[in-house]
FITI-377381 format. One line per 10 residues: number of its first residue (from 1); their letters; for each residue z, y, x of C-alpha. Coordinates in Angstrom, 3 decimals. Example, Ala and Ser with C-alpha at 12.3 -4.5 7.8 and 13.67 -1.06 7.14 Angstrom:
# residues 2
1 = AS = 7.800:-4.500:12.300  7.140:-1.060:13.670;
END
This chain:
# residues 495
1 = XXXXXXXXXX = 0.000:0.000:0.000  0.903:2.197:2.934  -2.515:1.673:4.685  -4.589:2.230:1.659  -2.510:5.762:0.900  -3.298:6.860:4.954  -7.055:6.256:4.398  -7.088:7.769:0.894  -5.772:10.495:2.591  -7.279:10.973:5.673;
11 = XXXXXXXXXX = -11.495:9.654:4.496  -11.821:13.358:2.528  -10.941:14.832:5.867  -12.685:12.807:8.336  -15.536:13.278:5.571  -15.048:17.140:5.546  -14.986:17.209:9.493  -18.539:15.569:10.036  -20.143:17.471:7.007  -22.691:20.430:8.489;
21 = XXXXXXXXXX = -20.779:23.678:8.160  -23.114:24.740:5.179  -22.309:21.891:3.740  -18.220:22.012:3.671  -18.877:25.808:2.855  -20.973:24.931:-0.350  -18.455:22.142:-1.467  -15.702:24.627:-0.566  -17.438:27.500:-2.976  -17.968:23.926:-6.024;
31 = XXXXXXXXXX = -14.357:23.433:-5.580  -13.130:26.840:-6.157  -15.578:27.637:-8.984  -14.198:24.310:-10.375  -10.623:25.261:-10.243  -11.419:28.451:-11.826  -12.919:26.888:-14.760  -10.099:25.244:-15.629  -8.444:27.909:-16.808  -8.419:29.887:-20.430;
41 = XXXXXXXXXX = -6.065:32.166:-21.808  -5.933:34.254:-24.886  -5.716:37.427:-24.753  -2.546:39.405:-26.764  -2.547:43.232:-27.193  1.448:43.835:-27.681  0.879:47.376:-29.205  2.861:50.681:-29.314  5.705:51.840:-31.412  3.431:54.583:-33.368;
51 = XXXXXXXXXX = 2.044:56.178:-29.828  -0.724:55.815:-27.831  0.243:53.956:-24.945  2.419:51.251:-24.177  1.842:50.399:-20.335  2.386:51.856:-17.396  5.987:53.286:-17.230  8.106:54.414:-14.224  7.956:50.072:-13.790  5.220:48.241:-15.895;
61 = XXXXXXXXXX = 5.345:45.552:-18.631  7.468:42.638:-17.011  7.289:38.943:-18.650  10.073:36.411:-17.982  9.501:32.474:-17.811  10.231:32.401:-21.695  7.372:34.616:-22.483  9.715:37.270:-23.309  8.078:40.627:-21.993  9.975:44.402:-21.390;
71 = XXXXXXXXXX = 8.374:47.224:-21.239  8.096:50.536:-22.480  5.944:52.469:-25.552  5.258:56.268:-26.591  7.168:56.991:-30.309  5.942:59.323:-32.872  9.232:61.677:-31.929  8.838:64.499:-30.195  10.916:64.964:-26.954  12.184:68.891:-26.825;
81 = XXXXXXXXXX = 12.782:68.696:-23.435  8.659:68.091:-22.522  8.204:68.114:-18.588  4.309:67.774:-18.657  3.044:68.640:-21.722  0.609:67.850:-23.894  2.098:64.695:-24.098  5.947:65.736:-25.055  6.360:61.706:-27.658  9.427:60.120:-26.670;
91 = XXXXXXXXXX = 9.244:57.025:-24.797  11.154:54.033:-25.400  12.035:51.139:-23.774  10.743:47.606:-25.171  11.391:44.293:-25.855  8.239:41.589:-27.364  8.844:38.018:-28.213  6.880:36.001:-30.008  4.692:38.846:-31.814  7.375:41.261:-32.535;
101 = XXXXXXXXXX = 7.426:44.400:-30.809  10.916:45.880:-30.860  12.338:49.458:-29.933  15.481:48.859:-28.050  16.633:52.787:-28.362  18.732:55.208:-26.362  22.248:55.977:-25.593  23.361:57.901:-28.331  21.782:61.613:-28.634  18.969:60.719:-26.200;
111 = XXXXXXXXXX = 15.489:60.881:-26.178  14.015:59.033:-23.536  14.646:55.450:-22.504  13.069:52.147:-20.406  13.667:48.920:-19.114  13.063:47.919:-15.765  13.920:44.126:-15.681  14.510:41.439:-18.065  16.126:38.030:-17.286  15.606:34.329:-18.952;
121 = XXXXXXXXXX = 18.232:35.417:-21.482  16.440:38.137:-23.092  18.576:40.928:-21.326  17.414:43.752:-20.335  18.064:46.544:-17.254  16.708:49.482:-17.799  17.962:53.621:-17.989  18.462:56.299:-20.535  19.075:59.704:-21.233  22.123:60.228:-23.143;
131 = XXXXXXXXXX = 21.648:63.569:-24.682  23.328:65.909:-21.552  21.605:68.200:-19.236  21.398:67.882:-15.254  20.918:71.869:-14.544  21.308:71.013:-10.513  17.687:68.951:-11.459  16.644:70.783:-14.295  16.303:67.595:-16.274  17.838:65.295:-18.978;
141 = XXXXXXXXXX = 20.682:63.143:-17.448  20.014:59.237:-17.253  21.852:56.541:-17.383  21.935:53.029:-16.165  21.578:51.016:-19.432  21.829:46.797:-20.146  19.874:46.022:-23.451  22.156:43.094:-25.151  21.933:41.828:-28.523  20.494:44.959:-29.682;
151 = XXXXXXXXXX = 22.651:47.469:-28.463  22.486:49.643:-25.068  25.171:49.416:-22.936  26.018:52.474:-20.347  27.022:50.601:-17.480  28.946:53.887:-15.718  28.851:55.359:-12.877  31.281:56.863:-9.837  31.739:60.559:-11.040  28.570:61.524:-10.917;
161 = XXXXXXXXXX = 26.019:62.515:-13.741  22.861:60.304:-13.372  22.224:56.980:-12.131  19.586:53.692:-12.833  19.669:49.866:-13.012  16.841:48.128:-11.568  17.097:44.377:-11.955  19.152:41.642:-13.345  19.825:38.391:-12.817  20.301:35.456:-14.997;
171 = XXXXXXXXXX = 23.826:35.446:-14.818  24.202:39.067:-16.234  24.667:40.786:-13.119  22.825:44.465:-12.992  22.183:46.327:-9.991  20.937:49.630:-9.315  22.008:53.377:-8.218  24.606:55.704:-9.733  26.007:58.513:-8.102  29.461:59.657:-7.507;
181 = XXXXXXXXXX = 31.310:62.647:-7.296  31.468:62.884:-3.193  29.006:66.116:-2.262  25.691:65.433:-0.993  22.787:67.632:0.924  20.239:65.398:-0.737  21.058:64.868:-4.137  23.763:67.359:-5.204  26.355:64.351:-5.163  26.086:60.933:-3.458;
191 = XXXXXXXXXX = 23.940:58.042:-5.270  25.902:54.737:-4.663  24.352:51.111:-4.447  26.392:49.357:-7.252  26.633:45.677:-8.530  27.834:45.326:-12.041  29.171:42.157:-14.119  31.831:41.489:-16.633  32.265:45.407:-17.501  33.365:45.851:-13.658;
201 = XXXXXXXXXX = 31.087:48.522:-11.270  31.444:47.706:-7.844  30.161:50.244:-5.103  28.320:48.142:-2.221  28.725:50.279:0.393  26.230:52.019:2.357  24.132:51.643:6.379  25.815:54.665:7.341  24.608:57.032:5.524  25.749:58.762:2.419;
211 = XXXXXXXXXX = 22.966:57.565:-0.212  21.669:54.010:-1.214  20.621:51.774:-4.313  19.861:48.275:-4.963  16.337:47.576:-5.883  16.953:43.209:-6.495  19.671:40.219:-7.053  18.960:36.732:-6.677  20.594:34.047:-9.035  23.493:33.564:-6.146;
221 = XXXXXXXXXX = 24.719:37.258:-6.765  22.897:38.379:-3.223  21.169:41.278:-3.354  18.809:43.482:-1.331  18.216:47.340:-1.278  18.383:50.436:1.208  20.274:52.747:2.356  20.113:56.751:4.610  21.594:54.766:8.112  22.562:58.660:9.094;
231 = XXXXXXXXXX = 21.683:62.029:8.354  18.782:62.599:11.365  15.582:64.056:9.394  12.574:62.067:9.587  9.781:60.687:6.862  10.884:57.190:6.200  7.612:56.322:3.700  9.226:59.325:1.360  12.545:59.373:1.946  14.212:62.709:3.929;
241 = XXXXXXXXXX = 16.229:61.109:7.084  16.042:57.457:8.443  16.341:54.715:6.108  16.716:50.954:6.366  16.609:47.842:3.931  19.721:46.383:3.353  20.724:42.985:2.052  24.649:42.252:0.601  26.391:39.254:0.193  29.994:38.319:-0.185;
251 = XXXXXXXXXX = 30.981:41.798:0.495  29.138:42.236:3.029  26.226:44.498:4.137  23.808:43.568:6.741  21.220:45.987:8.328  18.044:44.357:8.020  16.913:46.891:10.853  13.027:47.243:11.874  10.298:46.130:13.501  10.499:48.584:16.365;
261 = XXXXXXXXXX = 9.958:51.466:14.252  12.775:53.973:12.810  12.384:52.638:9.186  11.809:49.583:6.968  11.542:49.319:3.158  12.509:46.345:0.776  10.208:45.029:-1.634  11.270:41.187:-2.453  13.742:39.525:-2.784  14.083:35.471:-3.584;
271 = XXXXXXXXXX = 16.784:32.930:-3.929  16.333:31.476:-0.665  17.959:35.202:0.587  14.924:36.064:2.231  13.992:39.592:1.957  10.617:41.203:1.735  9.346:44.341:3.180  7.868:47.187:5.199  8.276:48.600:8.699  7.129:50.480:10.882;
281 = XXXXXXXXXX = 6.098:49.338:14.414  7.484:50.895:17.592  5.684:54.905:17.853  6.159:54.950:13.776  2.072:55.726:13.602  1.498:52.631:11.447  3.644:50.083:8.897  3.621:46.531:8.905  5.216:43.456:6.458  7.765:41.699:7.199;
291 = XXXXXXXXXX = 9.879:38.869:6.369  13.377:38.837:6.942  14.952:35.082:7.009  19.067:35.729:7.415  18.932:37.732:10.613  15.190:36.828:12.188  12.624:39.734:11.270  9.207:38.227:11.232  6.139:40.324:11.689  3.398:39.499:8.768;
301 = XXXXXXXXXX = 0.420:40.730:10.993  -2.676:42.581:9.134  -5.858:42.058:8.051  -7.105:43.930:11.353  -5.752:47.467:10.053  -3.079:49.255:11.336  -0.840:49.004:8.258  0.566:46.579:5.306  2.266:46.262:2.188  4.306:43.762:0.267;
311 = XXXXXXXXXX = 4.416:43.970:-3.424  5.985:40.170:-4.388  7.883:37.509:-2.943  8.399:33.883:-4.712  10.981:31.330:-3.517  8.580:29.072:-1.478  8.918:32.356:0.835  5.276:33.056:0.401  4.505:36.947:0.392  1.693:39.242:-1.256;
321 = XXXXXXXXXX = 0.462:42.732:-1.032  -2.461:43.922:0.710  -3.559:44.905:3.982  -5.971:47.164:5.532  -8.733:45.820:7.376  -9.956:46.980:10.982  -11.057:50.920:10.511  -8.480:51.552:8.041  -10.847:52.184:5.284  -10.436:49.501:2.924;
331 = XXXXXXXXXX = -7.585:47.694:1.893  -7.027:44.067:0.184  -4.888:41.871:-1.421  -3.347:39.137:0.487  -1.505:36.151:0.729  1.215:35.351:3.525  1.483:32.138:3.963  2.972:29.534:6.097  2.585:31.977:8.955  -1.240:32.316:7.789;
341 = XXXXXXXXXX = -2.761:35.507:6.071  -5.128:34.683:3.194  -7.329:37.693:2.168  -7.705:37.626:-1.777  -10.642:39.333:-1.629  -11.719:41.963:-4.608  -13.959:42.051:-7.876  -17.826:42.560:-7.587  -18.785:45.348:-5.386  -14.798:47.116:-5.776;
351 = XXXXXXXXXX = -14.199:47.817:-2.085  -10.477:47.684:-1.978  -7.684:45.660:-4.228  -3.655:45.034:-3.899  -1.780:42.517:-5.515  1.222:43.466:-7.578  2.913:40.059:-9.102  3.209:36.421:-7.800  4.706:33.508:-9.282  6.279:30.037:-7.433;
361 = XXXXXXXXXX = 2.359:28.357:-7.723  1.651:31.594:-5.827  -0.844:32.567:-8.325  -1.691:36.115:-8.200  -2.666:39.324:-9.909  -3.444:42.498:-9.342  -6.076:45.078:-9.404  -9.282:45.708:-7.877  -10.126:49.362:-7.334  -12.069:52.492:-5.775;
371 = XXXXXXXXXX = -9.495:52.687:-2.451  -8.297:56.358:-3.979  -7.075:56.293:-7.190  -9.117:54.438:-9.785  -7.576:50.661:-11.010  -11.111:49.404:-11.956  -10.608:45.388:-12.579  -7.583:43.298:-13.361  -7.601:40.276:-11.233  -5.836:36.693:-11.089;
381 = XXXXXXXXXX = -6.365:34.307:-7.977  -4.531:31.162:-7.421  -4.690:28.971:-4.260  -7.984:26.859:-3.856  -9.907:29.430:-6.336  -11.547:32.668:-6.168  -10.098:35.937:-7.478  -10.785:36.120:-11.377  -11.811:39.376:-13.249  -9.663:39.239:-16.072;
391 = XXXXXXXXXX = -11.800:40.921:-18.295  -13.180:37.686:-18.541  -10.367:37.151:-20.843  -10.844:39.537:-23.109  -12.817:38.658:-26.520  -15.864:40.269:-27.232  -15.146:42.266:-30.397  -12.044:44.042:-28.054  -12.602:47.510:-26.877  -9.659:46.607:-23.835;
401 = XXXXXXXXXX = -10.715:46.610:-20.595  -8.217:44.996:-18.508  -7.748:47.620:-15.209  -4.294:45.994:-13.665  -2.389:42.844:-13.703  1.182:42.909:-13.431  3.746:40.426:-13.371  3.129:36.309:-13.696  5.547:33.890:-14.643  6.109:30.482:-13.595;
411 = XXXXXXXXXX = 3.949:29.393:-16.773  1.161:31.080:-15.796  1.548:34.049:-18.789  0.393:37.527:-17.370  1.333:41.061:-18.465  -1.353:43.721:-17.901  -2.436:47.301:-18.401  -5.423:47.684:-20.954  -7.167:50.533:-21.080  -8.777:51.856:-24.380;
421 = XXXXXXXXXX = -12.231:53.804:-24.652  -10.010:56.999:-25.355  -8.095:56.182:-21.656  -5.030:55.394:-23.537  -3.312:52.208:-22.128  -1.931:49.792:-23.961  0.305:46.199:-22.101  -1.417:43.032:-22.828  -0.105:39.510:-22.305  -2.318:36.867:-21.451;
431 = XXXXXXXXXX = -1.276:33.257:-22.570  -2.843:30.405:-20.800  -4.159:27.628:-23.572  -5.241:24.311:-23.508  -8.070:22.435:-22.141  -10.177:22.537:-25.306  -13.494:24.040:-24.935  -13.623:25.683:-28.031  -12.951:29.569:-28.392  -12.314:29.441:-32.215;
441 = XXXXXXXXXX = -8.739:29.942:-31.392  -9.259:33.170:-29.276  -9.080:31.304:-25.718  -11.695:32.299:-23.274  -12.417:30.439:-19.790  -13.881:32.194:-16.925  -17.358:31.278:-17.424  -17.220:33.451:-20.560  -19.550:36.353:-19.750  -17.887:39.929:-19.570;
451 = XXXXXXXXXX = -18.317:42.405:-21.733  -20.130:45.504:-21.117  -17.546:47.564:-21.494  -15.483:45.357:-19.572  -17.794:45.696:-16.642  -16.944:48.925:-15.209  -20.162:50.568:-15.368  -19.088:53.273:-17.079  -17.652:56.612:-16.257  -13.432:56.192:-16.254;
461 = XXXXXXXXXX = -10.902:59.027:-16.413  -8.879:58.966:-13.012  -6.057:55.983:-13.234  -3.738:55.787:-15.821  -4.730:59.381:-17.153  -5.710:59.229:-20.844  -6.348:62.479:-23.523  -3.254:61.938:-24.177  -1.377:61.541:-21.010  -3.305:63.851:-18.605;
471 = XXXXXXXXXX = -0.051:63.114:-15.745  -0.207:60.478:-12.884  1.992:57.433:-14.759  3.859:58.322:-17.793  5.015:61.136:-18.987  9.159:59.908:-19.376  8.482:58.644:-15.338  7.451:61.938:-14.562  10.478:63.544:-16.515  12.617:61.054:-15.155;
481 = XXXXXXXXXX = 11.491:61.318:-11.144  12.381:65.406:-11.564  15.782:64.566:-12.279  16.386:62.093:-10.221  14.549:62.328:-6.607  15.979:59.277:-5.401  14.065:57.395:-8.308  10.882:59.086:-7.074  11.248:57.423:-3.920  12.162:54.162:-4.588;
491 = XXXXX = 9.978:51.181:-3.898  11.176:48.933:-6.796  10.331:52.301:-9.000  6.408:53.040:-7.805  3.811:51.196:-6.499;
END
């Protein structure tokens, strides 16, 4: 039994190895095509709650492995305290299971609110205004909110007015930033990296320096974030003085420290404690992945360009971003793996594309785009396959055309930005289906041809600007980053 296993296994690649080059390269091409093909998914538009858009928040439209997805949506209310007008609705912060698109609210009095993570429970981390002013920012106040059994939960703070939660874990413990009432030349008073669970708000410490926030917590309770390491001025990728990624455990903190440069940035976190980042190399004149394995700092490499970016992180420890290629002109996604790079590629003639969600099968998405500012094609790749326009998705008698992919879960179910004729953006979920051929049930496969206006040959506001939302993002993000700089800054925050 053991012989016949050994040549079962090793005939394909003695095979492969005498084949002409052409040859493995054309049975290479068959194989991903095939593995393409396999897959359909139908495509779910998860609406608004009486506004135009519903995608593309201060986060994006996140889907946990129940098929539960968070988000965010414009109201019909007015918000009186308008940052960028025209658009002055109220947005609020989501929740969509199983065709039912709920508003989760505000803090009492408030007007703005959205969530940021959701775990397998249904519980949400998000933020909300609660009604008060911040005249030192010139902005509504926000809070650091958990969305449980309908109600939103302030989770406090240190003595200081504003403050954010940015993930959760499945256990119910929210991290985030709040800040205190200890004076700060940044931001007025100090924000604090904070862990909270059971009701209790612990303050994690800091690298040093008097500001810091947690951006992600495993299911073990460690978490990962960064922190000012001292108050020397210099451009760490945004923030104002030197700044390092941090990760916690136990009550500890640990410096996850650089790759010669003067600053790294987290971006992943899994529960194997590896962390997931950004640094730059020694001479700070370019940025490169890393991955940080419980005190060994491990250089990604590049596609050939000077700089690199992680987006994702799954617990197998493989990574995905996107790189730049030799030149520094063009940029794509790509796949760290197993101490090998894996360039993703983009859609049709797009020249550059970045990959924003990964699941543990270390299938992909992202967008494909114009390198400046234009999301032009949604995209899914998985390992053996080709990268997938996911407009192919998209039925014939929709007017979506699918620009970004988000998040992935570990059943394959994808939230996504679509954009409508009008430039208005509404999140999509697509839901993987069977193996039937038949589209009668709304399930498309990737040989389905795309629509023309799913092609991209027509002229396309600039990304994620609509009539109605004329501002980079949306217009709460906006309203939310003037109050709050350190928001503005933070990686788990913006892409």
């Amino acid at each position: 039994m053991k012989s016949r296993t050994f040549r079962c296994f090793v005939a394909p690649i003695l095979f492969a190895v005498t084949m002409p080059a052409q040859l493995v390269a054309q049975a290479q091409s068959a194989a991903q095509e095939q593995n393409n093909q396999n897959l359909r998914y139908k495509l779910i538009d998860l609406g608004t709650l009486g506004g135009p858009n519903s995608s593309e928040g201060p986060r994006f439209p996140i889907v946990n492995n129940r098929g539960v997805v968070a988000g965010a949506s414009d109201t019909l209310l007015t918000d009186p305290n308008c940052v960028f007008p025209p658009n002055c609705l109220d947005l609020h912060a989501t929740q969509w299971d199983r065709g039912t698109l709920t508003d989760l609210g505000t803090l009492p009095d408030g007007n703005n609110s959205d969530a940021n993570a959701i775990n397998s429970r249904g519980q949400i981390a998000g933020l909300s205004e609660n009604g008060l002013f911040d005249l030192l920012f010139d902005s509504p106040v926000t809070r650091p909110v958990l969305w449980e059994s309908g109600q939103a939960i302030d989770l406090g703070d240190f003595g200081g007015p504003n403050g954010f939660a940015n993930n959760i874990n499945n256990r119910g413990q929210v991290v985030g930033g709040v800040q205190s009432d200890i004076p700060d030349p940044f931001f007025g008073t100090q924000f604090r990296p904070f862990l909270w669970g059971n009701g209790i708000l612990r303050d994690l410490g800091t690298l040093g320096g008097p500001d810091a926030a947690v951006d992600f917590i495993n299911e073990s309770g460690q978490v990962a974030g960064f922190s000012f390491v001292n108050l020397t001025p210099f451009d760490c990728f945004g923030f104002p003085v030197v700044t390092h990624a941090f990760f916690w455990e136990r009550g500890k903190i640990k410096d996850v420290g650089t790759l010669g440069g003067t600053c790294s940035i987290d971006r992943a976190l899994n529960n194997r404690g590896q962390v997931a980042g950004f640094s730059n190399l020694a001479g700070d004149q370019s940025a490169h992945p890393f991955l940080w394995d419980h005190g060994t700092m491990i250089d990604l490499g590049t596609l050939g360009g000077s700089s690199g970016f992680v987006f994702a992180m799954n617990d197998a420890g493989d990574v995905a971003g996107n790189s730049y290629l030799l030149g520094d002109e063009v940029r794509h996604a790509v796949l760290w793996r197993r101490g090998k790079i894996i360039d993703l590629g983009t859609i049709g003639d797009d020249p550059c594309s970045d990959a924003h969600g990964m699941n543990i099968r270390a299938q992909i998405v992202g967008s494909s785009d114009d390198c400046v500012e234009q999301e032009l094609h949604g995209f899914l790749w998985q390992p053996g396959g080709s990268m997938i326009d996911l407009n192919a998705f998209v039925p014939p008698d929709s007017d979506l055309t699918i620009t970004d992919g988000h998040t992935i879960n570990d059943r394959g179910e994808i939230t996504a930005s679509g954009m409508l004729p009008n430039g208005d953006f509404h999140a999509i979920l697509l839901v993987p289906c069977g193996t039937n051929p038949s589209d009668s049930d709304g399930c498309r496969d990737t040989t389905a041809p795309v629509a023309m206006h799913n092609n991209n040959r027509v002229s396309r506001p600039g990304q994620h600007k609509s009539t109605t939302n004329p501002s980079m993002r949306r217009p709460f993000g906006n309203s939310m980053v003037r109050g709050n700089p350190l928001v503005k800054a933070l990686p788990g925050l913006t892409r």
